[in-house]
PLY file of the C-alpha trace (Angstrom):
ply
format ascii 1.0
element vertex 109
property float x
property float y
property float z
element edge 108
property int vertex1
property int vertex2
end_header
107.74 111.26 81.77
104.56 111.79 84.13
102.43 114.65 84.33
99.89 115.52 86.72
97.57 114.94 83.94
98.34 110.81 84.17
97.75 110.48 87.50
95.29 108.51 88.95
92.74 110.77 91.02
94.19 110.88 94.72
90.97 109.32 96.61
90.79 106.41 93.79
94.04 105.71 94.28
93.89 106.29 98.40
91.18 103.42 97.80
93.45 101.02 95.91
96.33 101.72 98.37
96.74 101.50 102.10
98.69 102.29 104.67
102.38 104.07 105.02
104.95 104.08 101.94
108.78 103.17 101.91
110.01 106.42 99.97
113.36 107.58 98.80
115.28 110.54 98.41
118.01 111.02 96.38
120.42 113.76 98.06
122.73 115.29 95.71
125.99 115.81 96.15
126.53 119.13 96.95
130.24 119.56 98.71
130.37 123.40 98.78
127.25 123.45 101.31
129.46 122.23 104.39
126.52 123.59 106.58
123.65 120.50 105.67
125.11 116.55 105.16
124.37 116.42 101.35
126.76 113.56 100.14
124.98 111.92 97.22
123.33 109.82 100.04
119.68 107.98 99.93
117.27 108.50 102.67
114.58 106.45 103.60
110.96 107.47 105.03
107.92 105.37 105.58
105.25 107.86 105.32
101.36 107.76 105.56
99.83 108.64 101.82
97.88 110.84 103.47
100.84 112.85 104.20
101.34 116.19 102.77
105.00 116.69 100.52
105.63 119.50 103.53
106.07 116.74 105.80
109.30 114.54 103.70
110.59 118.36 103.01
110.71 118.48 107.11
112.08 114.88 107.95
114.56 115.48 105.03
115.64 118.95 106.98
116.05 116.69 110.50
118.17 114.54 108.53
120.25 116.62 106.41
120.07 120.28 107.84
118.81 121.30 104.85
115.81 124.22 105.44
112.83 123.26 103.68
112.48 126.42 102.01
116.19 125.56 99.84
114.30 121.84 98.49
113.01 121.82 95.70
111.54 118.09 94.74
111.13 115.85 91.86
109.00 112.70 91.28
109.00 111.18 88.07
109.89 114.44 86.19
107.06 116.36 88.44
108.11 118.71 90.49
105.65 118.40 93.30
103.97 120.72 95.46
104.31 121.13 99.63
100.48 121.04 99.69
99.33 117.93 98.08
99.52 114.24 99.43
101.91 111.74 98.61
98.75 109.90 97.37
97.97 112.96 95.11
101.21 111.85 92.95
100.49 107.72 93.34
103.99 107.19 95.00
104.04 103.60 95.80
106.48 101.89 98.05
109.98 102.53 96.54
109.40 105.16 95.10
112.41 107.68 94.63
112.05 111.28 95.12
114.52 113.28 93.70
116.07 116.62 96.07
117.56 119.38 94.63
118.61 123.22 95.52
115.88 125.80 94.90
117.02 129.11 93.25
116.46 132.22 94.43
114.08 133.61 91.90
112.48 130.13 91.29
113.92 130.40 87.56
113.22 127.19 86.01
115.65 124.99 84.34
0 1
1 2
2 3
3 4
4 5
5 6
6 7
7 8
8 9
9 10
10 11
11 12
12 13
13 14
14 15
15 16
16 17
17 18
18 19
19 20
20 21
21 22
22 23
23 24
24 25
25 26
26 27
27 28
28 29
29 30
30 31
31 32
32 33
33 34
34 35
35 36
36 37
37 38
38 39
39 40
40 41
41 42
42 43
43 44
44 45
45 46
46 47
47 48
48 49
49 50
50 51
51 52
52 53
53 54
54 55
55 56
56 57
57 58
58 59
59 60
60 61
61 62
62 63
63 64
64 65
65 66
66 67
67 68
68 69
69 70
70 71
71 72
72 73
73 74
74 75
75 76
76 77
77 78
78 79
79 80
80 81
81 82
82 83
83 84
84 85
85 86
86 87
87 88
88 89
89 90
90 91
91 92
92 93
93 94
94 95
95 96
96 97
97 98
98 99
99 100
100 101
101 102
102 103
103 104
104 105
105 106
106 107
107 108
């Protein structure tokens, strides 16, 4: 499993790697929320690696209904922050992002 600790630094790896990223998301299945489309379904994003996580947590709310304030998201075993760049966590094209329901409290699991 990653840590932020293995990660290349962001403007190292912003110089190794240009341009937009193919992403995915991996909805979960989630029947009892009839108000957002969460059906186990993949999403796809092509997204600058400049881009901050704030801005999949919106295009993930356009396509699912899903307020950004309820995801809570996963790469490689990191949960990552809103405020830091795609490039920040060396997401390559393909790479699958993982949503999930935040709890209230923020409890970890």
């Amino acid at each position: 499993m990653k840590t932020e600790d293995n990660l290349m630094p962001e403007e190292e790896f912003l110089r190794r790697n240009k341009g937009p990223v193919a992403v995915k998301v991996q909805v979960p299945n989630m029947q009892d929320k009839t108000e957002w489309k969460l059906n186990g379904q993949v999403l796809n994003f092509s997204v600058p690696l400049t881009d901050q996580v704030s801005v999949i947590k919106v295009k993930i709310h356009e396509a699912t209904g899903m307020p950004a304030g309820k995801q809570k998201l996963q790469y490689e075993g990191i949960f990552i922050k809103d405020s830091n760049s795609l490039a920040y966590y060396n997401m390559n094209n393909g790479s699958v992002i993982h949503l999930a329901l935040k709890e209230r409290g923020g409890r970890k699991k």
